[in-house]
Structures are given as structure tokens and as C-alpha cells.
C-alpha positions in Angstrom: 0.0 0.0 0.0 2.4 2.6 1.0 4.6 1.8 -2.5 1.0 2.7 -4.3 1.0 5.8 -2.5 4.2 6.8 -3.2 3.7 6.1 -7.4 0.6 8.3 -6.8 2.3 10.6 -5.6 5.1 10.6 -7.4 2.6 10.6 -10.8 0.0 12.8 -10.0 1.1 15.7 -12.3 0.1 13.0 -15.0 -3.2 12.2 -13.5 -4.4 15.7 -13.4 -3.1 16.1 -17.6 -4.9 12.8 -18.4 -7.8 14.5 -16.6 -7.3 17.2 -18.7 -7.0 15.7 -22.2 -10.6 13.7 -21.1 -12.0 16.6 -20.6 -10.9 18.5 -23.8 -12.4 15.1 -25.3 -15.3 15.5 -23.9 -15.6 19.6 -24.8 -14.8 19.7 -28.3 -15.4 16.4 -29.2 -13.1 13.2 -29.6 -9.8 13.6 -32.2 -7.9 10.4 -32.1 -4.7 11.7 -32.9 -4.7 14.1 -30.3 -5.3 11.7 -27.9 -3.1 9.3 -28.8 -0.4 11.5 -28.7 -1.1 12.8 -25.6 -1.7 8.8 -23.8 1.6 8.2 -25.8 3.6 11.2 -24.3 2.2 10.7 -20.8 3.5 7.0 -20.9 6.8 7.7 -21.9 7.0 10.4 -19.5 6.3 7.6 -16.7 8.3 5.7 -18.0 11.3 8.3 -17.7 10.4 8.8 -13.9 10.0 5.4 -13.2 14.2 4.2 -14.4 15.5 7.1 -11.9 
């Protein structure tokens, strides 16, 4: 539990632009390739955080 925490805590910046991109989604209507790019970028950008 407290390692979940931590990730969440460590990750929330991401949680709150995923938010974000939903919402958008949700706004102006759905455009794959935004989205896509977005889910794509976020990922990597965990992934980054994660190897330190």
C-alpha cells in the first residue's frame, strides 16, 4: 500500500493532464490523434520517472 502511495504521488502531475486531455475530449469532441499523442507522451514520461 504505501509503494502505491508513493507512485501516486510521485505521478500525480500525469493524473491531473490525463484529466485534462478527457476533458478536452469530452468539450470539443473526440480527435484520435490528439489523444493518442497525448496517452503516448504521458506514458513515456512515466516511464522516464520510473528508471531514476
Amino acid at each position: 500500500m504505501k509503494k502505491t502511495k508513493l507512485w501516486l504521488l510521485r505521478h500525480k502531475r500525469f493524473g491531473i493532464i490525463l484529466a485534462g486531455i478527457l476533458a478536452l475530449n469530452l468539450t470539443y469532441g473526440f480527435d484520435p490523434r490528439f489523444t493518442i499523442i497525448n496517452l503516448l507522451w504521458i506514458g513515456i514520461s512515466v516511464l522516464k520517472i520510473d528508471q531514476r
